[in-house]
C-alpha positions as CSV (number, residue, x, y, z in Angstrom):
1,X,94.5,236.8,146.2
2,X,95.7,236.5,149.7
3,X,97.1,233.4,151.0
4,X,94.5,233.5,154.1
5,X,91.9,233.9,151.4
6,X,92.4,231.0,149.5
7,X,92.8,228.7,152.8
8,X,89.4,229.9,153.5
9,X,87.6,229.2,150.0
10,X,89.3,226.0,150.4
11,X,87.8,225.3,154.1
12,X,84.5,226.6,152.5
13,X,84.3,224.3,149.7
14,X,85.0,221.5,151.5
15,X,82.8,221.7,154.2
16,X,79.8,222.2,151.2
17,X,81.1,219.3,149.7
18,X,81.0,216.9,153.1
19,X,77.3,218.2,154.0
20,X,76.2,217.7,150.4
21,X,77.3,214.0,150.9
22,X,76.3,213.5,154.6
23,X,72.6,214.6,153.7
24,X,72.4,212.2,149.9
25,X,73.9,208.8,152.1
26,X,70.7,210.0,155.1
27,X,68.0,210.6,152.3
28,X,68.3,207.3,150.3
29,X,69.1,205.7,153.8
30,X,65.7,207.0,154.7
31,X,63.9,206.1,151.8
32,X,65.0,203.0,151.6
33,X,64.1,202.0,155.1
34,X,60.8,204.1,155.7
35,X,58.5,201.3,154.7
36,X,58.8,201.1,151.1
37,X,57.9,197.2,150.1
38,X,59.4,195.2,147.8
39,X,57.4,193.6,144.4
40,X,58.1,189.7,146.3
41,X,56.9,191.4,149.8
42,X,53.7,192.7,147.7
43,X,52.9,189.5,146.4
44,X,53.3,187.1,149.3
45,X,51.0,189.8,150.7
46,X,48.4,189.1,148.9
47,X,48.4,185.7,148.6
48,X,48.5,185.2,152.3
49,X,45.3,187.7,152.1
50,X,43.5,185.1,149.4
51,X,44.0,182.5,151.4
52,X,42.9,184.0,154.7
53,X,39.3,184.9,152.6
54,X,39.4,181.3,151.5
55,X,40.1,179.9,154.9
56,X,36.8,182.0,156.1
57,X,35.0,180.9,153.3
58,X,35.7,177.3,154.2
59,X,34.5,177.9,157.8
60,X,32.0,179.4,157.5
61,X,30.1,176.4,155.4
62,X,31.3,174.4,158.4
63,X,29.9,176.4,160.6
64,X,26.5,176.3,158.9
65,X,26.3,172.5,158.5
66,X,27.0,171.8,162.5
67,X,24.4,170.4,164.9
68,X,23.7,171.1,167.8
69,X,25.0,167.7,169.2
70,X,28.5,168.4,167.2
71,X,29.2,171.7,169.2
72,X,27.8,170.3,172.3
73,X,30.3,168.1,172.1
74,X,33.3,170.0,170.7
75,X,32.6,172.3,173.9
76,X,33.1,169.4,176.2
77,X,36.3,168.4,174.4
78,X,37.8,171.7,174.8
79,X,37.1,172.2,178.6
80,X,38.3,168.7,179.6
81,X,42.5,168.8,179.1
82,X,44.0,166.4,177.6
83,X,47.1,164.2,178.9
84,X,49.1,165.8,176.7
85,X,48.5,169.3,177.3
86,X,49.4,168.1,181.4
87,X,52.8,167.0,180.3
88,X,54.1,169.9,178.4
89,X,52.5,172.0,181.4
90,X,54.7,169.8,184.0
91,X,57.2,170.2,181.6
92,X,57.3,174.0,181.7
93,X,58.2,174.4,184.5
94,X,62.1,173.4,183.7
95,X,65.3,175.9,182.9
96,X,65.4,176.4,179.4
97,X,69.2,176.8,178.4
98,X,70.1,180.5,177.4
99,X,71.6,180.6,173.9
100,X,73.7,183.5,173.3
101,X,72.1,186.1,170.2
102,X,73.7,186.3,166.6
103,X,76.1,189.0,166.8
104,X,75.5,189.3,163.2
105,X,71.3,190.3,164.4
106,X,72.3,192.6,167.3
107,X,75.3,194.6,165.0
108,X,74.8,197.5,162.7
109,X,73.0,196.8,159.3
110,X,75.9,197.2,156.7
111,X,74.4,200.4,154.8
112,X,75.0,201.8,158.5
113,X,78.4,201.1,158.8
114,X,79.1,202.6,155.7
115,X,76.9,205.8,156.3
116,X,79.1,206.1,159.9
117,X,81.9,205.2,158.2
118,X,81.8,208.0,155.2
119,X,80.7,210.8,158.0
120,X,83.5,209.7,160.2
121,X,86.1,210.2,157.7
122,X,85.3,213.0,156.0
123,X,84.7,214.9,159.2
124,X,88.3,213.4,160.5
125,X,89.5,214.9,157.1
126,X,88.0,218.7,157.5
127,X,89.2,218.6,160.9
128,X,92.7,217.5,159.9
129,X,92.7,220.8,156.9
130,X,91.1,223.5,159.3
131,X,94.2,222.6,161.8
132,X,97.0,222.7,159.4
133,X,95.8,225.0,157.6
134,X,95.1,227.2,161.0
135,X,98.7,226.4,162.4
136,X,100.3,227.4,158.8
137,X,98.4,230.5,158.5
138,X,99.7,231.3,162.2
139,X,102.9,230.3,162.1
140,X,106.2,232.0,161.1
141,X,107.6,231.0,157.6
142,X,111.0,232.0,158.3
143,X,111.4,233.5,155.0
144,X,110.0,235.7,152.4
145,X,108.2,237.8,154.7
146,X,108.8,239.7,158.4
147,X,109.8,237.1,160.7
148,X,112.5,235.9,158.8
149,X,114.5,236.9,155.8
150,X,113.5,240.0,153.2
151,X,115.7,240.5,150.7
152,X,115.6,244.8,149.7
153,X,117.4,245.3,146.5
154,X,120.9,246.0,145.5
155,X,122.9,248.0,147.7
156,X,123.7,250.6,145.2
157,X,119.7,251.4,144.9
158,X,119.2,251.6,148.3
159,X,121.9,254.1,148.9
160,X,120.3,255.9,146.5
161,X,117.0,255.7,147.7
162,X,118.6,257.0,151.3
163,X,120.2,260.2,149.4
164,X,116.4,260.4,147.8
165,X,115.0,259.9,151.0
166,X,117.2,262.8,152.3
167,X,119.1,260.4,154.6
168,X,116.5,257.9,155.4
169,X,115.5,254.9,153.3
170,X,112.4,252.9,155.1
171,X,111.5,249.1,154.2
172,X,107.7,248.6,154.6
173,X,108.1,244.8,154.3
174,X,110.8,244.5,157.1
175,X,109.2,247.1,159.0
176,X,112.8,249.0,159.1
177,X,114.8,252.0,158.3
178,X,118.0,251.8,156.8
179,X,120.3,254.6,157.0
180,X,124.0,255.4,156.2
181,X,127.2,254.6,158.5
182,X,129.7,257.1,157.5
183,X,133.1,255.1,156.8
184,X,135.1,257.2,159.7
185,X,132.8,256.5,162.5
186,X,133.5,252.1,161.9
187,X,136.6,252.2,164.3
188,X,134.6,253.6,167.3
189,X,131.6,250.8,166.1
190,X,134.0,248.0,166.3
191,X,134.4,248.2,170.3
192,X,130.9,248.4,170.6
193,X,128.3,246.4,168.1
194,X,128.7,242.5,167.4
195,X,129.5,241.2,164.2
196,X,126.1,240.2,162.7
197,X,125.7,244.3,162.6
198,X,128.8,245.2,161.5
199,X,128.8,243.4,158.5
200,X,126.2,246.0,156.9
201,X,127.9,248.8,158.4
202,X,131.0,248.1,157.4
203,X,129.5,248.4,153.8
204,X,128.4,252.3,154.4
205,X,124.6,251.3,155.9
206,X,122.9,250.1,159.4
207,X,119.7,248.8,159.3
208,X,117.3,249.8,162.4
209,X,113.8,248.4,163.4
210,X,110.7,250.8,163.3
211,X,109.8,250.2,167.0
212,X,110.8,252.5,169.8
213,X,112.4,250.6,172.4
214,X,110.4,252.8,175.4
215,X,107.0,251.0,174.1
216,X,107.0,250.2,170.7
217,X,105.6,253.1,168.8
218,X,106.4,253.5,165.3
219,X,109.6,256.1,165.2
220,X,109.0,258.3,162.4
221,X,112.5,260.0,160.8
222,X,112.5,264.5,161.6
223,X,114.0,265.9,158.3
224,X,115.2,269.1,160.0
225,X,116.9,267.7,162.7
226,X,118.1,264.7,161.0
227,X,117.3,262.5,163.8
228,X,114.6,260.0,164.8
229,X,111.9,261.1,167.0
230,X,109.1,259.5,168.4
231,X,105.7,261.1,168.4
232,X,104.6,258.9,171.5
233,X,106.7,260.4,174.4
234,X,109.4,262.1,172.5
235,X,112.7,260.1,172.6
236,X,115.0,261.1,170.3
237,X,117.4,259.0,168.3
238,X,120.7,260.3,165.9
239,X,120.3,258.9,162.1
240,X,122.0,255.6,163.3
241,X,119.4,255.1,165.9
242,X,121.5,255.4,168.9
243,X,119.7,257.8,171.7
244,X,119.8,261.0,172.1
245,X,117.2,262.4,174.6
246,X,113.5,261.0,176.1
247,X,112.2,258.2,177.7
248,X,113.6,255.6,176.2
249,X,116.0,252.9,177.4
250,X,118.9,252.3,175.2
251,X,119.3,252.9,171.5
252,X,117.0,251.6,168.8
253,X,117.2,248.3,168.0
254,X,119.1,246.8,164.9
255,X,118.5,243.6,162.5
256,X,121.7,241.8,160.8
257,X,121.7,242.2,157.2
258,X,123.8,240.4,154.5
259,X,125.1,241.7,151.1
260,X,125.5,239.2,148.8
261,X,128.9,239.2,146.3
262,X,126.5,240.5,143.8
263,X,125.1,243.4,146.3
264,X,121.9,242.0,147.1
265,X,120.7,242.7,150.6
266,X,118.7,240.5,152.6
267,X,117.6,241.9,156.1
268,X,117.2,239.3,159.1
269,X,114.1,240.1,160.7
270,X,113.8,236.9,163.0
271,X,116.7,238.1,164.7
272,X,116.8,241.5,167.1
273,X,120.0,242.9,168.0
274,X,119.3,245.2,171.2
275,X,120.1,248.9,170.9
276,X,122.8,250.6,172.3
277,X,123.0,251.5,175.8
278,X,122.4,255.2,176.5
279,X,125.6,257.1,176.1
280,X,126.7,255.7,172.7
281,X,127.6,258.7,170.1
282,X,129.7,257.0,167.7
283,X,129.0,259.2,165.0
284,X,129.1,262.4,167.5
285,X,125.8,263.3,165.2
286,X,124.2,266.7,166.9
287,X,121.1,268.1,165.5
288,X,121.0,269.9,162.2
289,X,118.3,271.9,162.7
290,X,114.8,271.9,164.5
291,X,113.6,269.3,166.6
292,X,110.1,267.3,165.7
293,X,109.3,266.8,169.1
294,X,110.6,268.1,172.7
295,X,112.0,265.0,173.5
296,X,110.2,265.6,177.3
297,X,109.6,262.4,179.4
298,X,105.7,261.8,179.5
């Protein structure tokens, strides 16, 4: 399974996982505070209710044994006002001092806080994994893969696999050819490619990048002519990738390569070595037989 593929399961599962949570905390939050009544709530209930019938009860025999002089004069009582009723109206009329609320009544319950608090977090958490594991997926590793070093097997095998190859050896994971650098043709290299190149050649191979520096098609080797040429728009490279004929601009491009005191070779994809300018035959390569392409500017 891919890397990208697990990051994804990984994203999936926990996004599941934080909805799964979010909706239990808002359905017992809902259930809890949608009107369900305690068994103490129940019971003062009713016994405010049997005393409210008792109340009535009471009244009503009142109400049944009054005379007519009783509620004549209960009537006057209650439209004449009393001295007392006078003074609390006078006193009304004064600034009552404003008290500042509880905090504690105006603030969040504390099953809200935690209900915000667990959303918060575990949202802050997803977030947090979906960027890093966005930026990893995205960025470079510098190793292990192209972009940065791939090692390619002993140097004995891939010589081998060039004479197989019938002088060309390709490298799907750096995205390179390797060829051979005949041992007579290093004095002539010397005045011309920088170290970080040399150091393979000097050890019988060069190691080229696929792309074709006119604009970056996939250079494909010709087995009759023994050179590259591009099916794009027809340059034409020798086998050591410097140019021959087409559009192109200089040579192909090169990637350093180390051999290891054991002969393992590790190619340096991160790092592009530009081509040789056109001109360069250091290997005074010609074609050994027919061309792929025409090698005609398009």
């Amino acid at each position: 399974m891919s890397t990208a593929a697990v990051i994804t399961i990984a994203i999936g599962a926990v996004v599941v996982l934080g909805a799964i949570s979010f909706l239990t905390l808002a359905r017992r939050s809902d259930v809890r505070g949608a009107g369900a009544l305690s068994g103490e709530a129940v019971k003062r209930d009713t016994t405010r209710r049997n005393e409210a019938k008792k109340q009535g009860r009471i009244a009503a025999e009142e109400a049944a044994t009054r005379t007519a002089a009783d509620a004549e004069a209960e009537g006057v009582e209650a439209r004449t006002p009393s001295k007392e009723l006078v003074s609390v109206g006078a006193e009304d009329n004064s600034l009552v001092p404003w008290t500042p609320p509880d905090p504690e009544a105006i603030g969040v319950s504390r099953r809200q806080f935690f209900n915000r608090a667990t959303v918060t977090l575990m949202s802050a958490g997803i977030g947090a994994f979906a960027a890093a594991a966005f930026v990893g997926f995205l960025w470079p590793s510098g190793t292990g893969g192209f972009g940065g070093a791939v090692g390619v097997g002993k140097l004995g095998a891939i010589k081998a696999g060039i004479k197989q190859g019938g002088g060309f050896f390709y490298v799907p994971e750096a995205k390179s050819w390797i060829t051979a650098y005949p041992a007579e043709a290093l004095p002539a290299a010397e005045t011309i490619y920088p170290e970080n190149v040399l150091v393979a050649m000097r050890q019988g191979i060069v190691v080229l990048s696929q792309k074709c520096p006119h604009l970056g098609c996939r250079v494909p080797e010709c087995k009759t002519s023994q050179w590259f040429e591009c099916q794009c728009h027809g340059s034409q490279y020798n086998r050591v990738g410097e140019k021959k004929g087409g559009p192109a601009p200089r040579g192909m491009d090169r990637f350093p390569a180390t051999i290891s005191p054991t002969e393992d070779v590790t190619i340096d994809t991160g790092t592009t070595v530009t081509g040789p300018a056109i001109g360069v035959n250091t290997t005074g390569q010609e074609a050994e037989g027919p061309h792929c392409t025409g090698g005609d500017e398009h």
